[in-house]
N, C-alpha and C positions, 0 to 999 in steps of 0.2 A: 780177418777173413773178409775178404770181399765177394757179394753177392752179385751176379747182373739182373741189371734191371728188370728186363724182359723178361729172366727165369720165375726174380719176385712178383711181376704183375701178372702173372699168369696161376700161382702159385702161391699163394699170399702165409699160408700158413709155413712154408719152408723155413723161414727167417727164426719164428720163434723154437720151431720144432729142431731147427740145430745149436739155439741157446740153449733150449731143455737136453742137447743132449752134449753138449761142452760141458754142459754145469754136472752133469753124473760123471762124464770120465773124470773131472777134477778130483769130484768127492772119490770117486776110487782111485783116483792114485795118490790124493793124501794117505787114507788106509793101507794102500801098495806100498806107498814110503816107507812108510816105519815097520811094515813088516818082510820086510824085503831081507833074505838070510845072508848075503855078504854088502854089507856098505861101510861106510868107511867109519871109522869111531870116533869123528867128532860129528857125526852126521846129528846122534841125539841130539847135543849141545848147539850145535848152528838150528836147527826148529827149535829148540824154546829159545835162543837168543833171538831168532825173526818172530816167535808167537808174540813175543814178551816189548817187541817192537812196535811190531805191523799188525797184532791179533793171532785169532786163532786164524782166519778165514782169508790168507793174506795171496789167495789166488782167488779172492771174489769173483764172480760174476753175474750178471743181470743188471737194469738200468737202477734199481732201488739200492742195490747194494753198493752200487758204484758213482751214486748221486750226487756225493761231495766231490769226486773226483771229474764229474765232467761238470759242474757247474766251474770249477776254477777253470777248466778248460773252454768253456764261455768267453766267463768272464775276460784270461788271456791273451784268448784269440781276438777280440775288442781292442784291446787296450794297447794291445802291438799294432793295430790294423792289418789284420789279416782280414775282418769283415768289418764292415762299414757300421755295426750297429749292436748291440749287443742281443744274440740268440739267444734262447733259455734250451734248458736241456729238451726240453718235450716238443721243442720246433723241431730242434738236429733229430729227434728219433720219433717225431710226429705216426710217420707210417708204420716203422715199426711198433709204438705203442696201441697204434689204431686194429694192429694184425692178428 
């Protein structure tokens, strides 16, 4: 999801107030999942085979939860020269961490 700039400077609290609320519809549509009265019957079987992969939480979100996965995307983006230097996560999400 992309936000404009403009909407976010003017508005600063937006940014997290629609991570807070991506992160609830997640948690309710895991619960939705499995309770959902026609799905298909290996449906049980493919969520423990991805719990038992990926975890229980394997639609994470928030910058903590997802920490290892933008540090290797850093780190990547470096080492291909996509940028010139190596960023740390909390530069890429500096304003949002600040909001």
């Amino acid at each position: 999801m992309i936000l404009r700039r403009d909407v976010w400077e003017r508005k600063k609290w937006i940014a997290r107030s629609l991570t807070e609320a991506f992160i609830r519809c997640n948690d309710q549509f895991a619960v939705a999942q499995r309770r959902f009265p026609y799905v298909s019957p290996w449906l049980d079987i493919e969520l423990e085979e991805t719990e038992a992969l990926m975890g229980a939480d394997f639609h994470s979100y928030g910058f903590e939860k997802n920490r290892k996965t933008i540090d290797v995307f850093c780190r990547q983006a470096h080492e291909l020269g996509i940028v010139g230097r190596l960023i740390t996560a909390e530069e890429y999400f500096a304003e949002y961490l600040a909001s």
